[in-house]
Backbone bond lengths (Angstrom), bond angles and torsions (degrees), N, CA, C in turn:
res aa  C-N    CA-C-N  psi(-1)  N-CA   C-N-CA  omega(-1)  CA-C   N-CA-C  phi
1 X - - - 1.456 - - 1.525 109.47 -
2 X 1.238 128.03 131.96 1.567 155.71 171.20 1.811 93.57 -63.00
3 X 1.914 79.13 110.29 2.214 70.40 165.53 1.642 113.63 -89.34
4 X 0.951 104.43 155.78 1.468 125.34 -146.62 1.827 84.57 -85.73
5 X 1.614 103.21 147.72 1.193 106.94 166.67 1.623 130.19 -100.90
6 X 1.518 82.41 -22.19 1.967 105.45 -172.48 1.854 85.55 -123.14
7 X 0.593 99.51 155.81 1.831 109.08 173.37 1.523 103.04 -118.00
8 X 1.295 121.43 -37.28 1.453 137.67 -157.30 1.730 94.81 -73.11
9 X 1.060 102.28 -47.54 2.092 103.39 177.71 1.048 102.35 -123.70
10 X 1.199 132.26 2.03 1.965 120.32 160.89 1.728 99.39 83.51
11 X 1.057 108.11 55.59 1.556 115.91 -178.08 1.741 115.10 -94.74
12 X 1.174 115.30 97.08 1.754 102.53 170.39 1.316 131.96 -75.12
13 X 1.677 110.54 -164.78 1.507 91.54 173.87 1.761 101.05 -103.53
14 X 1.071 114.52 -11.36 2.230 111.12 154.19 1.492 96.47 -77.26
15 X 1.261 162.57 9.91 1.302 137.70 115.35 1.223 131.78 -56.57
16 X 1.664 117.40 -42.99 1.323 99.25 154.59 1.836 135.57 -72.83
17 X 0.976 113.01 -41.19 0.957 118.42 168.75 1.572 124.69 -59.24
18 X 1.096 124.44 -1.61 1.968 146.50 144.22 1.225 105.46 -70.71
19 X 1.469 102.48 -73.19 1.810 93.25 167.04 1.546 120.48 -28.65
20 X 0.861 116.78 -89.50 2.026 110.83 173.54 1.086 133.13 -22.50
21 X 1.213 110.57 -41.64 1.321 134.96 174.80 1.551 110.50 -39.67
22 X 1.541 100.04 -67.23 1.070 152.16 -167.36 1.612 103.00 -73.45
23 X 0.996 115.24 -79.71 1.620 109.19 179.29 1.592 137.66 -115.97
24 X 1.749 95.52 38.53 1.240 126.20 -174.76 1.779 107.29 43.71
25 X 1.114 107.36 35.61 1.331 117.37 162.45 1.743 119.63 164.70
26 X 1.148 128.72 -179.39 1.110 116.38 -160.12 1.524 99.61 -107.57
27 X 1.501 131.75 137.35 1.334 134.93 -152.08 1.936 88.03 -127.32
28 X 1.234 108.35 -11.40 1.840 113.24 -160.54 1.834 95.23 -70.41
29 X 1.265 130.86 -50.78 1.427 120.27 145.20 1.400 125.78 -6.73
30 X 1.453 107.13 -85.24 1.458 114.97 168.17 1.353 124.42 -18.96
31 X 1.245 78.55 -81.27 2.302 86.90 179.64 0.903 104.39 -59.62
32 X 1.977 149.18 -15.89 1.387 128.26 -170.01 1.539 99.59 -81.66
33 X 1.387 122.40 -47.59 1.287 136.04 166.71 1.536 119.76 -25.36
34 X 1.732 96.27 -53.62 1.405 94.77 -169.06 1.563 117.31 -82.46
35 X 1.631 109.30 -23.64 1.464 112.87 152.93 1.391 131.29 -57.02
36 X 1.234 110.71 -29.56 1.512 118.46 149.35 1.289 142.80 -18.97
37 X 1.439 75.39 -62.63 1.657 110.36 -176.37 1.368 117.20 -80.19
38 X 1.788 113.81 -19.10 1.621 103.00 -165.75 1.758 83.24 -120.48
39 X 1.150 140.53 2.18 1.669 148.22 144.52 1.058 109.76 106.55
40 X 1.809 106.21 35.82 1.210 121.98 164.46 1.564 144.69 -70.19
41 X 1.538 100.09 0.49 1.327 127.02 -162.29 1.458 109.81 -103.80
42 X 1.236 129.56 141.34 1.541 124.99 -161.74 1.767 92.64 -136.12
43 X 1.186 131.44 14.68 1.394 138.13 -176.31 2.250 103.05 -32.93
44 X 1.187 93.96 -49.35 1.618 94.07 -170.23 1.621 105.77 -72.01
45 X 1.374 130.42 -15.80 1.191 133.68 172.08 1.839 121.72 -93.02
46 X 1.231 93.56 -35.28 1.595 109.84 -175.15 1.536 113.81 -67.90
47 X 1.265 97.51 -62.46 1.113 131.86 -161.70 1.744 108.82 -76.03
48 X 1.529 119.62 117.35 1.312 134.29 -158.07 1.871 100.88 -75.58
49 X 1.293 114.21 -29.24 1.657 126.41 147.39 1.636 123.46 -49.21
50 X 0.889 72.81 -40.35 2.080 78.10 178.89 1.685 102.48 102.39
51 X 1.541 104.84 -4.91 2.333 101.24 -166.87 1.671 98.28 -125.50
């Protein structure tokens, strides 16, 4: 099993690295940000860190 980089959308590091691939850079940042922003992000629940 792939450890997870985002817990909040299940993001790996062969998701990012597809991303690039894919759109000559990694865009998976972006959208975590912007879920962020609209309080889409569950980091303190997901996430075995608590962040």
């Amino acid at each position: 099993m792939e450890d997870l980089i985002c817990y909040c959308f299940n993001y790996t590091a062969a998701d990012i690295a597809r991303d690039v691939v894919q759109n000559g850079k990694s865009t998976i940042m972006e959208r975590i940000l912007l879920e962020k922003k609209t309080g889409g992000c569950r980091c303190a629940v997901k996430n075995p860190k608590g962040r």
